[in-house]
mmCIF file of the N, C-alpha and C atoms, coordinates in Angstrom:
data_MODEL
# 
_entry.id   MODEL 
# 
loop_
_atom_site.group_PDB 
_atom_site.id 
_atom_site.type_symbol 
_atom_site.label_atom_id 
_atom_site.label_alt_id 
_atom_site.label_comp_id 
_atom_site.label_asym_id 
_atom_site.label_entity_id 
_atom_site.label_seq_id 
_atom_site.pdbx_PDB_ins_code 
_atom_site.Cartn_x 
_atom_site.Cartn_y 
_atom_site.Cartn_z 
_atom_site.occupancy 
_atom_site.B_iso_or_equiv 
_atom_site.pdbx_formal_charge 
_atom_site.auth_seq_id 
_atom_site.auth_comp_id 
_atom_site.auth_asym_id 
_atom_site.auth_atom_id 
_atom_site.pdbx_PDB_model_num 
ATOM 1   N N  . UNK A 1 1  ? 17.964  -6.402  23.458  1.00 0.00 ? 1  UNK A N  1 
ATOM 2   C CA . UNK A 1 1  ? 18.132  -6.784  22.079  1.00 0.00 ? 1  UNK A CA 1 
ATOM 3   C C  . UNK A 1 1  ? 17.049  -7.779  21.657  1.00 0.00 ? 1  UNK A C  1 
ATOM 4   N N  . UNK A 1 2  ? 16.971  -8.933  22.641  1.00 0.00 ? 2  UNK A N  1 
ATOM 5   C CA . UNK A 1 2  ? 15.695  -9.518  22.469  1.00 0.00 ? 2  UNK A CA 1 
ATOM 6   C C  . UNK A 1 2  ? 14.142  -9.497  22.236  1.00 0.00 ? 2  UNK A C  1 
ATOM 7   N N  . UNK A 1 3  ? 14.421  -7.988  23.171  1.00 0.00 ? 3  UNK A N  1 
ATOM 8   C CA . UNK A 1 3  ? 12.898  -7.582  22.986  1.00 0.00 ? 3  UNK A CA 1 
ATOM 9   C C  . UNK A 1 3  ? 12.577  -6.381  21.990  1.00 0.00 ? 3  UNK A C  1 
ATOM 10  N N  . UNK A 1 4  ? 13.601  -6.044  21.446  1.00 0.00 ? 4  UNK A N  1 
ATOM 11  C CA . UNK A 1 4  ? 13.852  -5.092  20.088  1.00 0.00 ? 4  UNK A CA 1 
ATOM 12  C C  . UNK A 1 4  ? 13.770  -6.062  18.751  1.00 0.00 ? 4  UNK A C  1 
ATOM 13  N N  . UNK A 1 5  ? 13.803  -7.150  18.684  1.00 0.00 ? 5  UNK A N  1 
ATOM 14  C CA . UNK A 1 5  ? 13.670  -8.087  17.724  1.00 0.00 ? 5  UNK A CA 1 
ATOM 15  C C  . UNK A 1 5  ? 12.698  -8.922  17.812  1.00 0.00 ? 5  UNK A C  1 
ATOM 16  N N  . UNK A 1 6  ? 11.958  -9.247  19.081  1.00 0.00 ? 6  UNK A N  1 
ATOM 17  C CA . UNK A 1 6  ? 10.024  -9.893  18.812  1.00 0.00 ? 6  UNK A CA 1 
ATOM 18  C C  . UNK A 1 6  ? 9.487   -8.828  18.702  1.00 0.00 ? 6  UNK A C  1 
ATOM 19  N N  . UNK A 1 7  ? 9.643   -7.329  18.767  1.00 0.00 ? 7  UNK A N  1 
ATOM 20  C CA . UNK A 1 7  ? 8.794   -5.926  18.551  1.00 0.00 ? 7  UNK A CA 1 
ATOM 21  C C  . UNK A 1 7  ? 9.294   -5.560  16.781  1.00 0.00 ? 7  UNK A C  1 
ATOM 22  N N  . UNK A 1 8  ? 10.391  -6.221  16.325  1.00 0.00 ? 8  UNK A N  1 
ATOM 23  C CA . UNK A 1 8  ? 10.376  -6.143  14.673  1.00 0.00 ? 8  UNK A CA 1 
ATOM 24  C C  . UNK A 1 8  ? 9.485   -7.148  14.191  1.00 0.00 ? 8  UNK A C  1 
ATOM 25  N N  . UNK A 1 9  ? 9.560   -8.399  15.137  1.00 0.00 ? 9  UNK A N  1 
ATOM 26  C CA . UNK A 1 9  ? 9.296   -9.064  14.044  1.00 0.00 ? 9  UNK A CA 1 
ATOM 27  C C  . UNK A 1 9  ? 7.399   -9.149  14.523  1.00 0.00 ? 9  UNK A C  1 
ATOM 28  N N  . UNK A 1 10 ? 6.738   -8.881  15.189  1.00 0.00 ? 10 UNK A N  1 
ATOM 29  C CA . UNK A 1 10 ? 5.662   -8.510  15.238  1.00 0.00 ? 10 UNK A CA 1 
ATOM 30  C C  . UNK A 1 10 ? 5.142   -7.591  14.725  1.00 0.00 ? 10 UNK A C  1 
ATOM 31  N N  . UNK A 1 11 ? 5.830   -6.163  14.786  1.00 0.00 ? 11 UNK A N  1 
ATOM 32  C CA . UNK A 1 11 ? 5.233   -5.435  13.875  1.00 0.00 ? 11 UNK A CA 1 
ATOM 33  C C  . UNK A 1 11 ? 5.071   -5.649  12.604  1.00 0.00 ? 11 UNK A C  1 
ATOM 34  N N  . UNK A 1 12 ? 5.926   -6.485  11.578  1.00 0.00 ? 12 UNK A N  1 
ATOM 35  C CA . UNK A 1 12 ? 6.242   -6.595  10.729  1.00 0.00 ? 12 UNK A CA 1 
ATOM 36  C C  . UNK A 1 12 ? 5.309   -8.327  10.548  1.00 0.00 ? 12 UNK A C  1 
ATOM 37  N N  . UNK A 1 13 ? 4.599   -9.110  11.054  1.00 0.00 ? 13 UNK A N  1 
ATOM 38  C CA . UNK A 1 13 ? 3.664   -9.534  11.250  1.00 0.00 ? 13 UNK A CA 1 
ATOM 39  C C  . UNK A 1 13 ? 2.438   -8.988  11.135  1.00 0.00 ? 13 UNK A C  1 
ATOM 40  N N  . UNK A 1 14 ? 2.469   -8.031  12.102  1.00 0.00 ? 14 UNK A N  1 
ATOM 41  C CA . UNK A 1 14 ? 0.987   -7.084  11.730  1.00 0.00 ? 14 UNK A CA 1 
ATOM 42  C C  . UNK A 1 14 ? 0.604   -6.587  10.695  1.00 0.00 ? 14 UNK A C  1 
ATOM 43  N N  . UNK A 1 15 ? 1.986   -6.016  9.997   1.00 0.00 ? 15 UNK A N  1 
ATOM 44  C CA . UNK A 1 15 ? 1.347   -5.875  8.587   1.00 0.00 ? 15 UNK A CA 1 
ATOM 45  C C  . UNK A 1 15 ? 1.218   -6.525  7.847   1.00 0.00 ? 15 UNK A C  1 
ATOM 46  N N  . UNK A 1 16 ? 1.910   -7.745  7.232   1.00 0.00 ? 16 UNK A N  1 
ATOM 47  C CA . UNK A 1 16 ? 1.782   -8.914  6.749   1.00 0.00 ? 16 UNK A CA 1 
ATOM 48  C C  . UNK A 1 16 ? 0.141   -8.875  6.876   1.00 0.00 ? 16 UNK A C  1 
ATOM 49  N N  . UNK A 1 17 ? -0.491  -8.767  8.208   1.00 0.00 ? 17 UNK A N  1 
ATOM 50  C CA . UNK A 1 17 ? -1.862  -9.417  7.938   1.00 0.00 ? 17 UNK A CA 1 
ATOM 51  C C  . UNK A 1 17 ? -3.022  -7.976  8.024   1.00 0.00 ? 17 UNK A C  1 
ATOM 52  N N  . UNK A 1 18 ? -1.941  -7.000  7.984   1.00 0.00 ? 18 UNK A N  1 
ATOM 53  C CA . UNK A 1 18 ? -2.701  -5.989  7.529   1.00 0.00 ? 18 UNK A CA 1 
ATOM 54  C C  . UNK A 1 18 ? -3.091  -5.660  6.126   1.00 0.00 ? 18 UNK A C  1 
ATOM 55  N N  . UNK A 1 19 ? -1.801  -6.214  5.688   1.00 0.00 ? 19 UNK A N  1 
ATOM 56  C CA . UNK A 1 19 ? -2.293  -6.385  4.041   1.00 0.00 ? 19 UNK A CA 1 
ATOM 57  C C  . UNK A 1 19 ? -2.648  -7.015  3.362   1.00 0.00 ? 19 UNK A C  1 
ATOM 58  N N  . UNK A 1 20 ? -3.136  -8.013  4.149   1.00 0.00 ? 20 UNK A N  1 
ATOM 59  C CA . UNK A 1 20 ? -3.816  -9.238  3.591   1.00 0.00 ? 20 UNK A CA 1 
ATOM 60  C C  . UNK A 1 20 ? -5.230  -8.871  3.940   1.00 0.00 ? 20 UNK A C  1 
ATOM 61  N N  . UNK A 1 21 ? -5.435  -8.377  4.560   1.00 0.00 ? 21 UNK A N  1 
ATOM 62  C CA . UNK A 1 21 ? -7.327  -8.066  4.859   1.00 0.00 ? 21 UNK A CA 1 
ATOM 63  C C  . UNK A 1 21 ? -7.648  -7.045  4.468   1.00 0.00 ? 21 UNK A C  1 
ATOM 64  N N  . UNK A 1 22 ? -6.475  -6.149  4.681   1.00 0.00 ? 22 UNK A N  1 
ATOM 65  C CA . UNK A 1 22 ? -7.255  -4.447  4.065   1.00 0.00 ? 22 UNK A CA 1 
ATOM 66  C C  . UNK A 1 22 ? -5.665  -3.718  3.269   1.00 0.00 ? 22 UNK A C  1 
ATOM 67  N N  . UNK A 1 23 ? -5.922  -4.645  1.324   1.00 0.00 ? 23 UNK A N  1 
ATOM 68  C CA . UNK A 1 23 ? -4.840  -4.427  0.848   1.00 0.00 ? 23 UNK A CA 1 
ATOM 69  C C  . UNK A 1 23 ? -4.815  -3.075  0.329   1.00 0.00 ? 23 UNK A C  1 
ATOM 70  N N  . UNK A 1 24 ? -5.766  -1.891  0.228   1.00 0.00 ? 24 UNK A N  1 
ATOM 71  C CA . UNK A 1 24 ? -5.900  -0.603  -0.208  1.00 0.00 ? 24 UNK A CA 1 
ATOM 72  C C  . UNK A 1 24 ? -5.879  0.408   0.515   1.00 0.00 ? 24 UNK A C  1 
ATOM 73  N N  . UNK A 1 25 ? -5.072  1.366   0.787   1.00 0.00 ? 25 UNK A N  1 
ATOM 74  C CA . UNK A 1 25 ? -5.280  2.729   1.536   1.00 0.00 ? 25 UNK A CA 1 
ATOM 75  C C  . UNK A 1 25 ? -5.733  3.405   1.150   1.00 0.00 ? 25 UNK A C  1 
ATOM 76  N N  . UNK A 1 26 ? -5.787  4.779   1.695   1.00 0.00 ? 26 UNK A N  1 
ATOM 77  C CA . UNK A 1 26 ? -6.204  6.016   1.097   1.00 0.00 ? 26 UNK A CA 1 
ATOM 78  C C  . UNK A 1 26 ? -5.173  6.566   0.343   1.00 0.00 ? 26 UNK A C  1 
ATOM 79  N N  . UNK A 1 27 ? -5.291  7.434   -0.743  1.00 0.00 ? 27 UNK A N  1 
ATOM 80  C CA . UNK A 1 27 ? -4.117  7.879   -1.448  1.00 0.00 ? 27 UNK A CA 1 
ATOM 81  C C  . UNK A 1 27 ? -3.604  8.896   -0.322  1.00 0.00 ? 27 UNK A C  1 
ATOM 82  N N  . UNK A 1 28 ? -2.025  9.038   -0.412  1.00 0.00 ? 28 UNK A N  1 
ATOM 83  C CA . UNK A 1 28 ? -0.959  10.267  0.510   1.00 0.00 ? 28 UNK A CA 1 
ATOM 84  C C  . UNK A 1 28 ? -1.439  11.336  0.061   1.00 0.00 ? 28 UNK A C  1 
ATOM 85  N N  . UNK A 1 29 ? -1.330  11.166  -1.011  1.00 0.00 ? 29 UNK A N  1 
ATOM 86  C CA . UNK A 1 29 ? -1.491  13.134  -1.812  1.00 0.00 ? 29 UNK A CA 1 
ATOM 87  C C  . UNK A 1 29 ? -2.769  13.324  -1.755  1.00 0.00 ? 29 UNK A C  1 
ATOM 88  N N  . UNK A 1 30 ? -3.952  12.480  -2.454  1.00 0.00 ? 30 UNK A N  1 
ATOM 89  C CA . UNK A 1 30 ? -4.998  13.366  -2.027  1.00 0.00 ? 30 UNK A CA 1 
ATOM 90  C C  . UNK A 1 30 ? -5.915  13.270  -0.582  1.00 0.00 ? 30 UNK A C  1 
ATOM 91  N N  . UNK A 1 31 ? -5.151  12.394  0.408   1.00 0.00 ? 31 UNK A N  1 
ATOM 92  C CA . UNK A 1 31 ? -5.583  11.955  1.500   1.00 0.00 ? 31 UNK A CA 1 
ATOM 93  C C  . UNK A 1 31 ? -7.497  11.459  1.008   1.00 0.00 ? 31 UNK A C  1 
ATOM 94  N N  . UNK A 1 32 ? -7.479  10.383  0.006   1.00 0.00 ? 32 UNK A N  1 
ATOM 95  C CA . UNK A 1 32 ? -8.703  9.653   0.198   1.00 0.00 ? 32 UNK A CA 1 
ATOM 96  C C  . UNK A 1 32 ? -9.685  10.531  -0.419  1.00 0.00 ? 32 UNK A C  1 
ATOM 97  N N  . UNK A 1 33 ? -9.602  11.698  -1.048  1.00 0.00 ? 33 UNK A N  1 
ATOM 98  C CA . UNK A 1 33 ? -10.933 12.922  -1.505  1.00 0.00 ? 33 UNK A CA 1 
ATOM 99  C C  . UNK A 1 33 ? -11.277 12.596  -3.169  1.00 0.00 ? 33 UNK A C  1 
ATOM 100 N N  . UNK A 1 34 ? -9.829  12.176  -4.255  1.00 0.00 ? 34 UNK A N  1 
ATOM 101 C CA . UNK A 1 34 ? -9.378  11.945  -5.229  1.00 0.00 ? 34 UNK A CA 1 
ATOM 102 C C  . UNK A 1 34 ? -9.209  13.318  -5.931  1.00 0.00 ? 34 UNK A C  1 
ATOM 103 N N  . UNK A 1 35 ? -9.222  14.572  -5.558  1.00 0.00 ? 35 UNK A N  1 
ATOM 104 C CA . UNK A 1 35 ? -9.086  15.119  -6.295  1.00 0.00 ? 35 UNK A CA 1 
ATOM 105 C C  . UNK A 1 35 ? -8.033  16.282  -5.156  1.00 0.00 ? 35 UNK A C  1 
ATOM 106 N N  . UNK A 1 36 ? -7.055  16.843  -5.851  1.00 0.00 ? 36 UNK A N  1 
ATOM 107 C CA . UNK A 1 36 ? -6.034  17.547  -5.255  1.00 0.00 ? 36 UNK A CA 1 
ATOM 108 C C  . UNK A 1 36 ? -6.115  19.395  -5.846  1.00 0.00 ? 36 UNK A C  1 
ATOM 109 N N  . UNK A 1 37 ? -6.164  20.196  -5.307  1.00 0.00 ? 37 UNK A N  1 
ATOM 110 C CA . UNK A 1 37 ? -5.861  21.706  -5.109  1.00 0.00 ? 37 UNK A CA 1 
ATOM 111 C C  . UNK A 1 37 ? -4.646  22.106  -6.193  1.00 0.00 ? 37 UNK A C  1 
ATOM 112 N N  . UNK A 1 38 ? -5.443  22.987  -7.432  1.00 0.00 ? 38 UNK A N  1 
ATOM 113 C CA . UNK A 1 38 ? -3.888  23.533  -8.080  1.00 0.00 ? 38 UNK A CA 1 
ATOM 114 C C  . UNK A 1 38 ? -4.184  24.265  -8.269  1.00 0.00 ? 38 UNK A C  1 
ATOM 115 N N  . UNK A 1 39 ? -3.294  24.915  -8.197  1.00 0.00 ? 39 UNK A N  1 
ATOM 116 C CA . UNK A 1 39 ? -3.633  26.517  -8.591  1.00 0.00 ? 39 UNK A CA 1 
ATOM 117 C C  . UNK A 1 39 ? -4.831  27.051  -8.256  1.00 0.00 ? 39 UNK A C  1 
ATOM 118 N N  . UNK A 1 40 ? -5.440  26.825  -7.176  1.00 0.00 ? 40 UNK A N  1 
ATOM 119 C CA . UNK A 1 40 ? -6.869  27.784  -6.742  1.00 0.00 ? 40 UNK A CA 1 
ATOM 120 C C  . UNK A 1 40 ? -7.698  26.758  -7.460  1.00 0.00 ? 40 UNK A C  1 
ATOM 121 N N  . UNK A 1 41 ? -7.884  25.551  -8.511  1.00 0.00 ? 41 UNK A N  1 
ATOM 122 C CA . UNK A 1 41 ? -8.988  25.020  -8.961  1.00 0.00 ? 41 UNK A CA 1 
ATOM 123 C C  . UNK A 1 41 ? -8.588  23.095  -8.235  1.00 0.00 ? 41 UNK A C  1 
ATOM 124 N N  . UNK A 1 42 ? -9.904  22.613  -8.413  1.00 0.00 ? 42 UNK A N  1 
ATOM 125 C CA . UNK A 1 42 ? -9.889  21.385  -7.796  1.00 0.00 ? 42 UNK A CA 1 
ATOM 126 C C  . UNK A 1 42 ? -9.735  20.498  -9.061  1.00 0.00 ? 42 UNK A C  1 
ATOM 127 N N  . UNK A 1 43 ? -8.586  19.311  -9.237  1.00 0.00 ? 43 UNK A N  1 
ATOM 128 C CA . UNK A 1 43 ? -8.125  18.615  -10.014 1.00 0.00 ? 43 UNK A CA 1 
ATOM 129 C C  . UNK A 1 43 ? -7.846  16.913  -10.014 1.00 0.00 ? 43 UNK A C  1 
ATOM 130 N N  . UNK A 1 44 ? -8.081  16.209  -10.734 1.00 0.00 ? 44 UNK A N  1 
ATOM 131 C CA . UNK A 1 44 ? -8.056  15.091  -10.017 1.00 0.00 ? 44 UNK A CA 1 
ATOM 132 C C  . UNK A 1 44 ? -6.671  14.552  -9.821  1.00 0.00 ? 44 UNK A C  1 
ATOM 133 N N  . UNK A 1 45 ? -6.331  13.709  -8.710  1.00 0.00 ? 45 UNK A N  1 
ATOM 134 C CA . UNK A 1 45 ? -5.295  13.252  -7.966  1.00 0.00 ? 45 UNK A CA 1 
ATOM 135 C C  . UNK A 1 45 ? -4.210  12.578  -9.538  1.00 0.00 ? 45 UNK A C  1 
ATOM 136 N N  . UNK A 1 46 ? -3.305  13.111  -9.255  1.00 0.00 ? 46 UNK A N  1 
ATOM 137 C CA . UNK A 1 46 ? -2.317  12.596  -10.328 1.00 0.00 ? 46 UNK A CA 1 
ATOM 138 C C  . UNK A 1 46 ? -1.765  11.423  -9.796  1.00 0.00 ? 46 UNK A C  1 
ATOM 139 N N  . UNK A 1 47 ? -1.363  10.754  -8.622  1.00 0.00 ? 47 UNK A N  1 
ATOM 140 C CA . UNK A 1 47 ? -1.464  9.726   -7.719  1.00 0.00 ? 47 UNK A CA 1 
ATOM 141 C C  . UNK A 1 47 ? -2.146  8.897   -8.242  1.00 0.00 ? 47 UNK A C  1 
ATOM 142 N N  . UNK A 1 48 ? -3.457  8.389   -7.780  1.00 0.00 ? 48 UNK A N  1 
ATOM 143 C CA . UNK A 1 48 ? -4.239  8.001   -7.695  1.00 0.00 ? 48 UNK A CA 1 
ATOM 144 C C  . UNK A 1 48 ? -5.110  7.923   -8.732  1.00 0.00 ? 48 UNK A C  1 
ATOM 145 N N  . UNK A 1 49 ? -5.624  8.740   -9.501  1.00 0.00 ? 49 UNK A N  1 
ATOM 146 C CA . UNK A 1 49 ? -6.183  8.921   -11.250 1.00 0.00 ? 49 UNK A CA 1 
ATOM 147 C C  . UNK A 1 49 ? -7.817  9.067   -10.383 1.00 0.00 ? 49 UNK A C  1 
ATOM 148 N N  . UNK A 1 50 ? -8.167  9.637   -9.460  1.00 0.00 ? 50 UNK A N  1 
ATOM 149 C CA . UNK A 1 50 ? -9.819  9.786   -9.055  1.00 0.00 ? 50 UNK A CA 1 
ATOM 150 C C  . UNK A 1 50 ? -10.355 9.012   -7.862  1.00 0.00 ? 50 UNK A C  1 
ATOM 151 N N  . UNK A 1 51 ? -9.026  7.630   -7.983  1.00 0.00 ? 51 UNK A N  1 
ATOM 152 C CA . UNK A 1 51 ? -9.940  6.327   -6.991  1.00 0.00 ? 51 UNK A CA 1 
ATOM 153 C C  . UNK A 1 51 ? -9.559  6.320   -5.980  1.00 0.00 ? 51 UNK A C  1 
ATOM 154 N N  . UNK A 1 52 ? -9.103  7.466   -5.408  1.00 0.00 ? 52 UNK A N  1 
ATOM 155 C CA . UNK A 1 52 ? -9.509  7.740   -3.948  1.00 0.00 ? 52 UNK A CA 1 
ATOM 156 C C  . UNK A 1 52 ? -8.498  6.145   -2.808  1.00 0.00 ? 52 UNK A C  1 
ATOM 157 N N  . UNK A 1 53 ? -7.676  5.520   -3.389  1.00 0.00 ? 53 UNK A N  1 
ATOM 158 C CA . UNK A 1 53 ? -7.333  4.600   -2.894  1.00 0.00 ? 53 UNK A CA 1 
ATOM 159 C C  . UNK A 1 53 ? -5.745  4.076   -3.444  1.00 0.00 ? 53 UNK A C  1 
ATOM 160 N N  . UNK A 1 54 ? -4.833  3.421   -3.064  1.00 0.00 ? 54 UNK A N  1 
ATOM 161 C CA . UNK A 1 54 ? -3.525  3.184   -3.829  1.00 0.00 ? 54 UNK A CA 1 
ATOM 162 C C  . UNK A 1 54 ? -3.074  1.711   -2.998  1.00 0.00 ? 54 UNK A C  1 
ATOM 163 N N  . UNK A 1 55 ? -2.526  0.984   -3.411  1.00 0.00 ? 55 UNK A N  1 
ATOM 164 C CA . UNK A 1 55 ? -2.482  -0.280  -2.983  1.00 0.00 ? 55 UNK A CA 1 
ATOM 165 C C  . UNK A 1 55 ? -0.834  -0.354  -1.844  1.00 0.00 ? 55 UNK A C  1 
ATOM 166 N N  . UNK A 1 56 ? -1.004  -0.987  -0.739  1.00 0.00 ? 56 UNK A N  1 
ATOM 167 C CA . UNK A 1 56 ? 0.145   -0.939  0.252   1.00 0.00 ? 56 UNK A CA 1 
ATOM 168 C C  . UNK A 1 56 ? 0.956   -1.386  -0.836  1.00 0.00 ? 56 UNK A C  1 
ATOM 169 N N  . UNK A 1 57 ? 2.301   -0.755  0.336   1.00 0.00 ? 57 UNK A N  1 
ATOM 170 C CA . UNK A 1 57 ? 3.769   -1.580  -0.362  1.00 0.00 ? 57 UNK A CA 1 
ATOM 171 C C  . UNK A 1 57 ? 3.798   -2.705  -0.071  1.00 0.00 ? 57 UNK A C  1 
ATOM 172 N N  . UNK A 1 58 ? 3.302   -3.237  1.022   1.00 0.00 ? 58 UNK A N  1 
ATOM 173 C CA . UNK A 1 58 ? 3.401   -4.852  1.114   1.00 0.00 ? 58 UNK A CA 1 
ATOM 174 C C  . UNK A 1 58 ? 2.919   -5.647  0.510   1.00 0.00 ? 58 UNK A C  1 
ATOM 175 N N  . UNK A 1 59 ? 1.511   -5.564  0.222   1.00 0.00 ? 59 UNK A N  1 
ATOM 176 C CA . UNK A 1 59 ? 0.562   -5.975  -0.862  1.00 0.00 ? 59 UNK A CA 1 
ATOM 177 C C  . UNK A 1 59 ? 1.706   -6.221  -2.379  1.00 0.00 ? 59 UNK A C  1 
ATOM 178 N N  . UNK A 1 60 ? 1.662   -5.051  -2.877  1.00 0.00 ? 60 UNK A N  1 
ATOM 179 C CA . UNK A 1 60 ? 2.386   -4.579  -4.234  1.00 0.00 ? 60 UNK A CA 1 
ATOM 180 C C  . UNK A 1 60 ? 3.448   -5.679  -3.851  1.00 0.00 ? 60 UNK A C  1 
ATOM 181 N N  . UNK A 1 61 ? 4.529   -5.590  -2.880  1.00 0.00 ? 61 UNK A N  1 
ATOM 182 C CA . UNK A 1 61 ? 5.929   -6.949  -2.912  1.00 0.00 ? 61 UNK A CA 1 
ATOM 183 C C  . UNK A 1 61 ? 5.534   -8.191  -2.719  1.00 0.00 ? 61 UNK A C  1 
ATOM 184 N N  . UNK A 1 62 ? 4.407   -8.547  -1.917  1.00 0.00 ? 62 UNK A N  1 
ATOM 185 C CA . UNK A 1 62 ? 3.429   -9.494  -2.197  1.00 0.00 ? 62 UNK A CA 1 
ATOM 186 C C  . UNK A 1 62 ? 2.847   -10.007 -3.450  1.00 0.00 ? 62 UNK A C  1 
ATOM 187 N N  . UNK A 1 63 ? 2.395   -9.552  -4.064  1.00 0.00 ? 63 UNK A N  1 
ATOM 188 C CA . UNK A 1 63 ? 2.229   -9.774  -5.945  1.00 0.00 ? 63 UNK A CA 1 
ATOM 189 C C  . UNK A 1 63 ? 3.377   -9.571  -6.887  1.00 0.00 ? 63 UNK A C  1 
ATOM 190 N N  . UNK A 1 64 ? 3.992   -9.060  -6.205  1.00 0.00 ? 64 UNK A N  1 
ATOM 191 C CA . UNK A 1 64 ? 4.994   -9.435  -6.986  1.00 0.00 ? 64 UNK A CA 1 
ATOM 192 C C  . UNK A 1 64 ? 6.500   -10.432 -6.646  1.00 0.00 ? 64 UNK A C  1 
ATOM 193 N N  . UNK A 1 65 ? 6.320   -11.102 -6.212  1.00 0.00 ? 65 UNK A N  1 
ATOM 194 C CA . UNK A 1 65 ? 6.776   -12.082 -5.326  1.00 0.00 ? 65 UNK A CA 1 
ATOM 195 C C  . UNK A 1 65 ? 6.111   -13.811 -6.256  1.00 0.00 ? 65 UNK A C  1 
ATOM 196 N N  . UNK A 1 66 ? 4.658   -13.321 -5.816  1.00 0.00 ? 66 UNK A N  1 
ATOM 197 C CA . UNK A 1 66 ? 3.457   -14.144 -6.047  1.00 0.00 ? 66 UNK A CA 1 
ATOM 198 C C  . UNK A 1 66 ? 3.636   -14.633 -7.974  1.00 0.00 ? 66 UNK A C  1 
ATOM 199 N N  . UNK A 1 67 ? 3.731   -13.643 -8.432  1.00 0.00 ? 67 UNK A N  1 
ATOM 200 C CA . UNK A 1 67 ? 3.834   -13.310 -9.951  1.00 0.00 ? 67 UNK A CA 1 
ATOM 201 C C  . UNK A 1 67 ? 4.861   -14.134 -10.515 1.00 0.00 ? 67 UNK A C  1 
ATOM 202 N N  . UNK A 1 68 ? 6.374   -13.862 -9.899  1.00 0.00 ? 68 UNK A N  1 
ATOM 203 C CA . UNK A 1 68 ? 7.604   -14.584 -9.813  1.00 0.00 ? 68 UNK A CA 1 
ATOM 204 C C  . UNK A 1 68 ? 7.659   -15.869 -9.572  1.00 0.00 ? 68 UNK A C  1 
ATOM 205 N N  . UNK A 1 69 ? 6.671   -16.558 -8.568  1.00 0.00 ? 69 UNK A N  1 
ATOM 206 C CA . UNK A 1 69 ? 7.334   -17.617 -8.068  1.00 0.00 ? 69 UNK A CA 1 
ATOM 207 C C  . UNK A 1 69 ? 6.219   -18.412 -9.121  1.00 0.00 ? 69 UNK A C  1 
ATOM 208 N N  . UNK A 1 70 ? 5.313   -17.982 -9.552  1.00 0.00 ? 70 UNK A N  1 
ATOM 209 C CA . UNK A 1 70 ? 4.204   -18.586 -10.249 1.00 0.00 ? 70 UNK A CA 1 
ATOM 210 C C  . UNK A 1 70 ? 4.868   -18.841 -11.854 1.00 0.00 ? 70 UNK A C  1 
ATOM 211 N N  . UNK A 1 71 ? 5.628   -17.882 -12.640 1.00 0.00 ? 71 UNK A N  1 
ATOM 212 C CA . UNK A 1 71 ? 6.101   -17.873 -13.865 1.00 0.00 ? 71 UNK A CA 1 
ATOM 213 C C  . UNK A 1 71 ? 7.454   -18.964 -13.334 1.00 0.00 ? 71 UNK A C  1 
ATOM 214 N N  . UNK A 1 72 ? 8.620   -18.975 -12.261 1.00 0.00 ? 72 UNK A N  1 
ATOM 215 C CA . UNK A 1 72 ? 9.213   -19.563 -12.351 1.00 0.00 ? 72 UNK A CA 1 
ATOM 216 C C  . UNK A 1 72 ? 8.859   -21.383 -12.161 1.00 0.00 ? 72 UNK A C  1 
ATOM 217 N N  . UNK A 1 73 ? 7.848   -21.389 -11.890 1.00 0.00 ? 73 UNK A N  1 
ATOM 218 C CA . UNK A 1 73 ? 7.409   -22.699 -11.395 1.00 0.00 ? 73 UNK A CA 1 
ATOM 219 C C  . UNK A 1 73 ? 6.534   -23.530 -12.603 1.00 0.00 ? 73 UNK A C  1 
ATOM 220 N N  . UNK A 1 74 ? 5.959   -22.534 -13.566 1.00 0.00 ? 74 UNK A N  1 
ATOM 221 C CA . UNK A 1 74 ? 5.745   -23.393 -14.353 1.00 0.00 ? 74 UNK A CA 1 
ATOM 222 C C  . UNK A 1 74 ? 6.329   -24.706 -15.468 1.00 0.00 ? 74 UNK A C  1 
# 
């Protein structure tokens, strides 16, 4: 149990500082190309809008966290 809970809370560390250094992925749907397959013609990523990139979920609860504590504090 112990060692099932420093392997959560490390992984969950790692990303913390995964998304702090490299807060952008590749988009899911168009895997990083920006443009996605329809109907036999090449189209740009409805995801993504072209930029080839989409911002982590951690990042994203991160700013918005950030956003919150900044408006409540003024």
């Amino acid at each position: 149990m112990l060692i099932a809970m420093a392997a959560l809370i490390l992984g969950a560390a790692g990303y913390a500082v995964l998304c702090a250094v490299k807060p952008f992925a590749p988009c899911r749907r168009c895997g990083g190309l920006g443009a996605v397959e329809r109907f036999g013609k090449p189209k740009t990523c409805p995801r993504c809008h072209g930029r080839k990139l989409r911002l982590r979920v951690g990042r994203r609860a991160h700013n918005a966290w950030r956003r919150t504590h900044e408006a409540g504090t003024r």
